[in-house]
N, CA and C atoms as an extended XYZ file, in Angstrom:
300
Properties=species:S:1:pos:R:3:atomname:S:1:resname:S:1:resid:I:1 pbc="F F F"
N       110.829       66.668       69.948 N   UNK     1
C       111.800       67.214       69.012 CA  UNK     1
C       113.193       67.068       69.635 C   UNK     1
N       114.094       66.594       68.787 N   UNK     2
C       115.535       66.295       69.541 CA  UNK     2
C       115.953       67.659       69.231 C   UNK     2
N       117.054       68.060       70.525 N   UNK     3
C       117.780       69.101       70.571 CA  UNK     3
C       119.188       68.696       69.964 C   UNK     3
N       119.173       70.016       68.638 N   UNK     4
C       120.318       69.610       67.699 CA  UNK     4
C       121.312       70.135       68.576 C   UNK     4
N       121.563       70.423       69.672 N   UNK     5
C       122.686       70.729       70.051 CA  UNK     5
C       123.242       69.787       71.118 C   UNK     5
N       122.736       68.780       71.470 N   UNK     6
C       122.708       67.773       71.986 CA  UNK     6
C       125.025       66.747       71.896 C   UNK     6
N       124.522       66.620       70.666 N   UNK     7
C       125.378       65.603       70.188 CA  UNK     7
C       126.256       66.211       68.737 C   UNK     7
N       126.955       67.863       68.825 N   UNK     8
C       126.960       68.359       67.884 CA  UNK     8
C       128.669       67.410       67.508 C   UNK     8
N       128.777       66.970       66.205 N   UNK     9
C       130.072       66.895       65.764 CA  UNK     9
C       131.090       67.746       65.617 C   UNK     9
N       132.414       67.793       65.847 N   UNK    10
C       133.043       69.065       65.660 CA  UNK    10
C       133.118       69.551       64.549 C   UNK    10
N       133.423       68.488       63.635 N   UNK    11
C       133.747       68.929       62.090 CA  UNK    11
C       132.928       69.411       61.548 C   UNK    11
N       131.070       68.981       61.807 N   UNK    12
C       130.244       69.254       61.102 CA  UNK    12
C       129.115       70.741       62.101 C   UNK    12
N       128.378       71.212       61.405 N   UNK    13
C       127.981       72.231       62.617 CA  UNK    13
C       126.556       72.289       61.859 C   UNK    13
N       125.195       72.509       62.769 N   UNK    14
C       124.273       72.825       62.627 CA  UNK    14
C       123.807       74.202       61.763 C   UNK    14
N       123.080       73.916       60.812 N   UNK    15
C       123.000       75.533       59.909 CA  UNK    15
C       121.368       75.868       60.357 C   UNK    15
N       121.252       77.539       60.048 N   UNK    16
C       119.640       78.250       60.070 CA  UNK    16
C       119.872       78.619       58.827 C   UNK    16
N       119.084       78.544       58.417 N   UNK    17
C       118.665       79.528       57.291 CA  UNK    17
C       117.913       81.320       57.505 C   UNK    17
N       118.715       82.104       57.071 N   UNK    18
C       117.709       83.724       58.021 CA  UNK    18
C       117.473       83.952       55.946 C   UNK    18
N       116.267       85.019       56.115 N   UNK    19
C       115.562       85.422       55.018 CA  UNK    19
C       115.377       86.973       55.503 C   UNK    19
N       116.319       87.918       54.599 N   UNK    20
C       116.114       89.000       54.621 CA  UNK    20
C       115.353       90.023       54.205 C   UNK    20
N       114.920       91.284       54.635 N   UNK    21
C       113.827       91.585       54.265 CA  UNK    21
C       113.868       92.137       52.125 C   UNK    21
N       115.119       92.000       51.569 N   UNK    22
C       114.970       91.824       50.561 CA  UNK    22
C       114.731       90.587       49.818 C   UNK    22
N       114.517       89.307       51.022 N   UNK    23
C       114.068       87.948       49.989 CA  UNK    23
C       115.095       86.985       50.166 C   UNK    23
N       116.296       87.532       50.254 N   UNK    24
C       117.479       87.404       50.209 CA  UNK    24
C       118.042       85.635       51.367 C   UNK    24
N       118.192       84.647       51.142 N   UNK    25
C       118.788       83.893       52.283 CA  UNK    25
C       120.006       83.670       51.928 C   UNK    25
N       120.196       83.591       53.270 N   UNK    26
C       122.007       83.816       54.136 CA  UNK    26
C       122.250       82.349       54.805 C   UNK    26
N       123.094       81.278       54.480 N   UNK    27
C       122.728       80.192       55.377 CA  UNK    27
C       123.876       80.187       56.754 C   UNK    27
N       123.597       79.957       58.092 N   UNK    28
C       124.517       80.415       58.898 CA  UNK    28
C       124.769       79.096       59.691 C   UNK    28
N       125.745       78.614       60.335 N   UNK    29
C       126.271       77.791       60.812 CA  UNK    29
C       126.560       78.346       62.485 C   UNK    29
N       125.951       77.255       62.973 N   UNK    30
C       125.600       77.824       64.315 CA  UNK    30
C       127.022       77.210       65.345 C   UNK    30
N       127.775       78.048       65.493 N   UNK    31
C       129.053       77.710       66.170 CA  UNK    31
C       128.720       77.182       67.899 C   UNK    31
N       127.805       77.499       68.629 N   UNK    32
C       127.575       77.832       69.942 CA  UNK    32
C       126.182       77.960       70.483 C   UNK    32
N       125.584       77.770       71.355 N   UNK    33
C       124.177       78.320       71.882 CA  UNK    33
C       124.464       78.472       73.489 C   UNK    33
N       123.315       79.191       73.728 N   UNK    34
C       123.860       79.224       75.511 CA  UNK    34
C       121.960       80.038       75.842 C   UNK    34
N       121.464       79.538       76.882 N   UNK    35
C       120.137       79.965       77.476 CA  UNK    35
C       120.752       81.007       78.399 C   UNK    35
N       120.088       81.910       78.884 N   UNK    36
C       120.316       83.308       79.819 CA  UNK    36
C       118.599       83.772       79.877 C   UNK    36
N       117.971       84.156       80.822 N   UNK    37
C       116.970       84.635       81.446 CA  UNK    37
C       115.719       83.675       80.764 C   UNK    37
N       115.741       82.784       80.368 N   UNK    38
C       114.535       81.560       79.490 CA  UNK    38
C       114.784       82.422       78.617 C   UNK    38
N       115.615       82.649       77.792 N   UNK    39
C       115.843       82.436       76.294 CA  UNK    39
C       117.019       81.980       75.935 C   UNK    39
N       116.834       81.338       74.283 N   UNK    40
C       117.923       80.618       73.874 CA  UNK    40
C       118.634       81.673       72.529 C   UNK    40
N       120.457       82.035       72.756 N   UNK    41
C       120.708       82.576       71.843 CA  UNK    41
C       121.713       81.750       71.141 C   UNK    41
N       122.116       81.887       69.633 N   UNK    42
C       123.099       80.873       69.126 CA  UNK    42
C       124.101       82.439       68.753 C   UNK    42
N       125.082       81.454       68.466 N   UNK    43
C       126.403       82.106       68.056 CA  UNK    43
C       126.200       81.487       66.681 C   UNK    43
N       126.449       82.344       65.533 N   UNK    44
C       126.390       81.772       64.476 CA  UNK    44
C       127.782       82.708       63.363 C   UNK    44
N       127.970       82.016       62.175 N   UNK    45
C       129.074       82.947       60.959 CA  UNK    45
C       128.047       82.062       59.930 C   UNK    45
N       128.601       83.065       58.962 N   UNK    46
C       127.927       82.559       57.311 CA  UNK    46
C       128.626       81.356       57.075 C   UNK    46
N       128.002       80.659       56.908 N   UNK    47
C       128.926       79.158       56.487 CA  UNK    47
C       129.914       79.418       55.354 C   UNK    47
N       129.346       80.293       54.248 N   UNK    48
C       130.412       80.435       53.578 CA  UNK    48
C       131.733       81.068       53.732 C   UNK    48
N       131.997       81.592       55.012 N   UNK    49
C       132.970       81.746       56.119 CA  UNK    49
C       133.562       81.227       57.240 C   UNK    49
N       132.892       80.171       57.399 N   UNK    50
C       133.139       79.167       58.387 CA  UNK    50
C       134.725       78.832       58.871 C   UNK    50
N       135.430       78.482       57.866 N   UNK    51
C       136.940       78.383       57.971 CA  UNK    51
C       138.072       79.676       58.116 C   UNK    51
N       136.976       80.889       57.982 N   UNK    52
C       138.230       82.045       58.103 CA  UNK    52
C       137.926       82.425       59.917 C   UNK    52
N       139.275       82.199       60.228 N   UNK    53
C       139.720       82.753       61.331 CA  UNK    53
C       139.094       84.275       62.245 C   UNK    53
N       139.126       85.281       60.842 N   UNK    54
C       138.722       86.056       60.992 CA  UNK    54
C       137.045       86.590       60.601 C   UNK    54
N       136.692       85.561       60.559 N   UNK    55
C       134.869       85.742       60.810 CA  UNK    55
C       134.224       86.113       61.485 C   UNK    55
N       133.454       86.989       61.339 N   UNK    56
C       132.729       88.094       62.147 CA  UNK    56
C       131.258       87.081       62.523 C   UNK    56
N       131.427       86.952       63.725 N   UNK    57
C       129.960       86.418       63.962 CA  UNK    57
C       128.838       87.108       64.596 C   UNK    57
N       127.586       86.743       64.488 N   UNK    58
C       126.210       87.268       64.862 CA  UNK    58
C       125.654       85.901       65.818 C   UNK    58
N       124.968       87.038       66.661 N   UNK    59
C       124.260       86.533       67.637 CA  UNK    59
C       122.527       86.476       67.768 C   UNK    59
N       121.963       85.673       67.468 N   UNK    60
C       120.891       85.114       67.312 CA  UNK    60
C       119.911       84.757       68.814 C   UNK    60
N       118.554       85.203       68.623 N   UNK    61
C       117.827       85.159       69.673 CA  UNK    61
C       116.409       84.070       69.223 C   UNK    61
N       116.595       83.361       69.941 N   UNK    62
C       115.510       82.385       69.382 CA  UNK    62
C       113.792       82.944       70.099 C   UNK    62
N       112.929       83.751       68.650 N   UNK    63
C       112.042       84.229       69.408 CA  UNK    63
C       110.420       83.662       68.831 C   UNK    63
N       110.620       82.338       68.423 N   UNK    64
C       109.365       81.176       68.273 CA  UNK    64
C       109.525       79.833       67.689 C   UNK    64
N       108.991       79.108       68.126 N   UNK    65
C       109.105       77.968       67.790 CA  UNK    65
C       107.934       77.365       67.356 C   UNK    65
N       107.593       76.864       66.063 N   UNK    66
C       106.578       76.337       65.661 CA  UNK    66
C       106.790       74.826       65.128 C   UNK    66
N       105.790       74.182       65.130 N   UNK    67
C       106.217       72.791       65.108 CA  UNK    67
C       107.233       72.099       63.946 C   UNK    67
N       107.389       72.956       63.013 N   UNK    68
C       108.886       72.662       61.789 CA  UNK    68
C       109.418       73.655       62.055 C   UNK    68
N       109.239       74.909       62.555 N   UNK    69
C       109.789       75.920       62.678 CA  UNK    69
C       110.717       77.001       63.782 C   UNK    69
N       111.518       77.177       63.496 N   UNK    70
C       111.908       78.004       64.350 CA  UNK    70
C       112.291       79.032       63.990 C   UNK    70
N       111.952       80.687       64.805 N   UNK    71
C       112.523       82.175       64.029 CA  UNK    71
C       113.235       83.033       64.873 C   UNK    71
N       114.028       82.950       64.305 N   UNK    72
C       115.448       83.756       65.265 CA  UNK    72
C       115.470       85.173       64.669 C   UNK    72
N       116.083       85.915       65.627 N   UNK    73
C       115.942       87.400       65.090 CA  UNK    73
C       117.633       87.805       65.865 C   UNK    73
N       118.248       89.107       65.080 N   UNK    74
C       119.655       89.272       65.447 CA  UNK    74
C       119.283       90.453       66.744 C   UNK    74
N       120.565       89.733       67.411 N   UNK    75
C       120.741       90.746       68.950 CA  UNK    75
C       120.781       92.091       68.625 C   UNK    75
N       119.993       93.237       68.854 N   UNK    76
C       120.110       94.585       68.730 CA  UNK    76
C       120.444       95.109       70.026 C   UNK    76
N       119.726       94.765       71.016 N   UNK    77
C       119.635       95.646       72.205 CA  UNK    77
C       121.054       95.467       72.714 C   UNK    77
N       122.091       96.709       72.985 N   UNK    78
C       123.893       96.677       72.925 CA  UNK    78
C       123.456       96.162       74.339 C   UNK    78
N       122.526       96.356       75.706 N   UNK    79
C       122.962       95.758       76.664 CA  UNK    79
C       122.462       93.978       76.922 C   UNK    79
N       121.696       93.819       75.879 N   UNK    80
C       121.754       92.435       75.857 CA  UNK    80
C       122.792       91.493       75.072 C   UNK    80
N       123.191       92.414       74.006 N   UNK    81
C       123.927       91.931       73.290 CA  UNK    81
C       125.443       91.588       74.475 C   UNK    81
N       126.249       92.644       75.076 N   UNK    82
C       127.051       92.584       75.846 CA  UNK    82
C       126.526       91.187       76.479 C   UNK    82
N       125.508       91.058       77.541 N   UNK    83
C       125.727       90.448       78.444 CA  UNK    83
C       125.434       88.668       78.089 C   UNK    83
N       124.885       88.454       76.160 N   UNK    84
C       125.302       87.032       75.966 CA  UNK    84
C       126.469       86.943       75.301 C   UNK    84
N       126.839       87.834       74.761 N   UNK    85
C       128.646       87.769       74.427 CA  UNK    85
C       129.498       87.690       75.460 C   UNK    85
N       129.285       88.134       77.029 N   UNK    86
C       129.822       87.283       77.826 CA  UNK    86
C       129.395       86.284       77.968 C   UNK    86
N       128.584       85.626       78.343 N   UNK    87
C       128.403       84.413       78.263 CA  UNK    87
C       129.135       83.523       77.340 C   UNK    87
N       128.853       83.838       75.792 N   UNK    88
C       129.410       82.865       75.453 CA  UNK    88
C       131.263       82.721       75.509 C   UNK    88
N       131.686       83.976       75.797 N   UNK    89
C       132.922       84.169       75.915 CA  UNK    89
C       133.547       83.590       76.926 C   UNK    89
N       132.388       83.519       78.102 N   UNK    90
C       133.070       82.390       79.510 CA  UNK    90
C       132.898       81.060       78.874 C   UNK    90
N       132.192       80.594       77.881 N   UNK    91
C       131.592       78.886       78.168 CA  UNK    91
C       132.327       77.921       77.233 C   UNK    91
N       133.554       79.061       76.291 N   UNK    92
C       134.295       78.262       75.372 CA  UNK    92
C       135.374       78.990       75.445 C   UNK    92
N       136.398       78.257       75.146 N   UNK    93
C       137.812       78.593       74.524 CA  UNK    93
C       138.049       78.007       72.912 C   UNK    93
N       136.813       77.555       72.256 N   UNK    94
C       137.373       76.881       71.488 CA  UNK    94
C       137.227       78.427       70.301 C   UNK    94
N       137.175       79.085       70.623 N   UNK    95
C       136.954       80.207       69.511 CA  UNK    95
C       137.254       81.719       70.622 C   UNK    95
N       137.526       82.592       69.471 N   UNK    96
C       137.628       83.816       70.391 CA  UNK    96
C       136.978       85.100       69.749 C   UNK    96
N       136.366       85.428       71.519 N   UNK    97
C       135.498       86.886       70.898 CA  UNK    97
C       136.280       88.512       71.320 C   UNK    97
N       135.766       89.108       70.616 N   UNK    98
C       136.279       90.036       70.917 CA  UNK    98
C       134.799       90.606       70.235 C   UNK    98
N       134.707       91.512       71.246 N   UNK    99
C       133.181       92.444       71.458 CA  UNK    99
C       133.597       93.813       70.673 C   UNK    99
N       133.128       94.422       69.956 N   UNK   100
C       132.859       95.854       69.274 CA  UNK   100
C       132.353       96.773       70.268 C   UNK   100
C-alpha cells in the first residue's frame, strides 16, 4: 500500500472521510501527520474550511488498518492530545497552532 503522505501536493491535500454516530459524514482534509510512540496521528480541518485562516483543526489517531480500510478516532486524552500538538507544532511552520 503506498503511503499517501509520501508525495503530498501543496495545492491538493489528502481527505478521510469520519461517520458520526448520527450517520452523519464529515469529509476532512488531512493538513499534516506525524508518528509519536508507534502511532500515527493526522492533523486534519473540514475541507469545507480548508481556505479559512481561521479553521479550527482536529487531531486524529490512526487506530486500524484493514486492507481498504483505515479508522481513525479523535484525540480525547488532554495529555496526549498536548503532547502531538507539540509535535506537530515543532515539524511545520507552514500553518499555526495555537492549543486550547
Amino acid at each position: 500500500m503506498a503511503d499517501i503522505f509520501d508525495e503530498m501536493n501543496e495545492s491538493e491535500f489528502e481527505t478521510v472521510t469520519m461517520t458520526a454516530e448520527d450517520g452523519t459524514e464529515v469529509e476532512f482534509s488531512i493538513i499534516d501527520n506525524v508518528a509519536c510512540g508507534g502511532e500515527r496521528y493526522l492533523l486534519v480541518v473540514e475541507t469545507e474550511w480548508i481556505d479559512d485562516d481561521e479553521a479550527e483543526a482536529l487531531i486524529l489517531k490512526e487506530t486500524s488498518i484493514n486492507t481498504d480500510d483505515v479508522t481513525y478516532a479523535l484525540v480525547e486524552d488532554d495529555g496526549e492530545f498536548d503532547r502531538v500538538a507539540e509535535l506537530f507544532a515543532q515539524k511545520s511552520a507552514d500553518y499555526e497552532m495555537k492549543i486550547d
